[in-house]
C-alpha positions as CSV (number, residue, x, y, z in Angstrom):
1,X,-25.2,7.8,-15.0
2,X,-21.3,8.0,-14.1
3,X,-19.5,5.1,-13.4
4,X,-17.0,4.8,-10.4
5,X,-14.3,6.4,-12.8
6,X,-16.2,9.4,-13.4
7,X,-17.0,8.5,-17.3
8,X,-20.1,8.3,-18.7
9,X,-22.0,4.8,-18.7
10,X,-23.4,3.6,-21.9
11,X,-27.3,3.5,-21.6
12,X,-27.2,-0.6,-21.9
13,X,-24.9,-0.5,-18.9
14,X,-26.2,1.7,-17.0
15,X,-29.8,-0.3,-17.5
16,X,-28.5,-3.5,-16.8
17,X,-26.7,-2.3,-13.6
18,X,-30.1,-0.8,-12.3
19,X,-32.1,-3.4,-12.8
20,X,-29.5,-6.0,-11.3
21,X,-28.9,-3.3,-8.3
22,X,-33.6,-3.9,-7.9
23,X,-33.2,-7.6,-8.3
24,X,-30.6,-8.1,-6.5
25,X,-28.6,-10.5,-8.7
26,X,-27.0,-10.8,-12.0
27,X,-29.4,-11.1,-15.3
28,X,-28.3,-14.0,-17.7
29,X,-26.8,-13.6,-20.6
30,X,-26.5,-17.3,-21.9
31,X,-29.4,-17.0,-24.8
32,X,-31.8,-20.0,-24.4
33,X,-31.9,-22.2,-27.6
34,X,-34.6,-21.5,-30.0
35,X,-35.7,-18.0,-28.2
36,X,-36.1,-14.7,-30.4
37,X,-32.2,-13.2,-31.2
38,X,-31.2,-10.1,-30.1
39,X,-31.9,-7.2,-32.0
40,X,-35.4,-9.1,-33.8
41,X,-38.2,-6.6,-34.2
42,X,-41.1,-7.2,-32.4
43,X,-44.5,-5.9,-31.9
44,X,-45.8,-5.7,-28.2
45,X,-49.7,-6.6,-28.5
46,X,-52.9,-6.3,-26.4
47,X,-53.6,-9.0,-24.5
48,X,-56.8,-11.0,-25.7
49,X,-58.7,-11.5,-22.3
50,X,-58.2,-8.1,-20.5
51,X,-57.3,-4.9,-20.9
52,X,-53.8,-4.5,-21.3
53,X,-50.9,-4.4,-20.6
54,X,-50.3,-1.5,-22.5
55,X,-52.1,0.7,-23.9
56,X,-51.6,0.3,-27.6
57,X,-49.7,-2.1,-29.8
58,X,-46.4,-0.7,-30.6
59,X,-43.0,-1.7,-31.7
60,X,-39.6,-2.5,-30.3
61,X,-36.7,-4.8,-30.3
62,X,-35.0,-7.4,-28.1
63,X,-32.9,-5.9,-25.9
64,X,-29.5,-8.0,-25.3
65,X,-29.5,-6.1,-21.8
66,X,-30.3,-9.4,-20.8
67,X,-31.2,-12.8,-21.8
68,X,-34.8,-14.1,-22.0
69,X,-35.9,-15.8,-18.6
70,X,-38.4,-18.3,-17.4
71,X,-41.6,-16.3,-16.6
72,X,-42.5,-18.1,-13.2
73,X,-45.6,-16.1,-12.3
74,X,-48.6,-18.1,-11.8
75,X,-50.6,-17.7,-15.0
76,X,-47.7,-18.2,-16.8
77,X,-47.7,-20.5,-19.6
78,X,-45.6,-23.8,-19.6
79,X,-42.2,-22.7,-21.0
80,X,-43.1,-19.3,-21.1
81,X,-39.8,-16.7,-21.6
82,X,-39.8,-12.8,-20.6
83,X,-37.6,-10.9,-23.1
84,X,-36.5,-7.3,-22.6
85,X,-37.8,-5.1,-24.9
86,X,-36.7,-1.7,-26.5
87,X,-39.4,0.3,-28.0
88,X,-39.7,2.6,-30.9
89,X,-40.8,4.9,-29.0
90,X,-42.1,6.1,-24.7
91,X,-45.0,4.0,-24.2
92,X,-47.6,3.9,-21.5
93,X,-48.7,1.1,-19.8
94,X,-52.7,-0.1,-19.4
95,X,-52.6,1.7,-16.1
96,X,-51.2,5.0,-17.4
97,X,-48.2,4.7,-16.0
98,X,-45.1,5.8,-17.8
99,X,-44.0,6.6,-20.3
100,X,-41.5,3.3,-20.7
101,X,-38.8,3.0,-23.1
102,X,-38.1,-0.7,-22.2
103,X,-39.6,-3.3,-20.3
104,X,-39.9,-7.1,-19.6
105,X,-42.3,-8.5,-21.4
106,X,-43.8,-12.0,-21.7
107,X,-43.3,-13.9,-25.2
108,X,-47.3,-13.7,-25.8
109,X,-47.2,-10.2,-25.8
110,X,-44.7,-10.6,-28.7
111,X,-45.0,-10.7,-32.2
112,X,-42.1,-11.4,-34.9
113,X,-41.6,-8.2,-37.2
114,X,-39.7,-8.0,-40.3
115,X,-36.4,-6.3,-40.2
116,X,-34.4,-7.9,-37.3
117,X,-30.9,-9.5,-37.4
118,X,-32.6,-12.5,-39.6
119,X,-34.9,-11.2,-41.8
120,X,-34.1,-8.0,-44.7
């Protein structure tokens, strides 16, 4: 991607202004208290009562693209955050569809790895 200047875009940029240009607003950047930090490792897991959503457990990191937000969908659970993650490497989701290299996940998809910004 090329930005209006003609220079290349940085991949974080260039990510952040596509999915702002889909949803059609700004994402937030303010960093909710006690949510994982930027750059944590993280494992993206199976979900427990169906088949998905992806196809195998992998891991990523927390994109600062954007801040975790309120996940508001209906079986969401109380308090429940959606946190941009990077992965390791292309995955492919429960459907087939892909391969990803980052997505919005929900926090109980998420599991705490060693080796982010807080841990050695």
């Amino acid at each position: 991607m090329t930005n209006t200047c003609g220079g290349p875009v940085p991949a974080s940029a260039a990510d952040r202004q596509a999915v702002e240009y889909v949803l059609g607003r700004p994402l937030r950047q303010s960093w909710p208290p006690g949510a994982l930090a930027p750059g944590s490792r993280v494992r993206v897991v199976r979900a427990q009562d169906w088949d998905g959503p992806w196809q195998i457990e992998f891991t990523g990191v927390i994109d600062p693209m954007g801040a975790p937000e309120p996940n508001e969908h209906a079986q969401a659970f109380a308090g429940e955050l959606m946190y941009w993650v990077t992965f390791d490497a292309p995955q492919r989701d429960s459907g087939g569809d892909g391969p990803y290299r980052k997505a919005l996940i929900w926090d109980r998809h998420l599991r705490a790895e060693p080796g982010g910004p807080d841990t050695p």
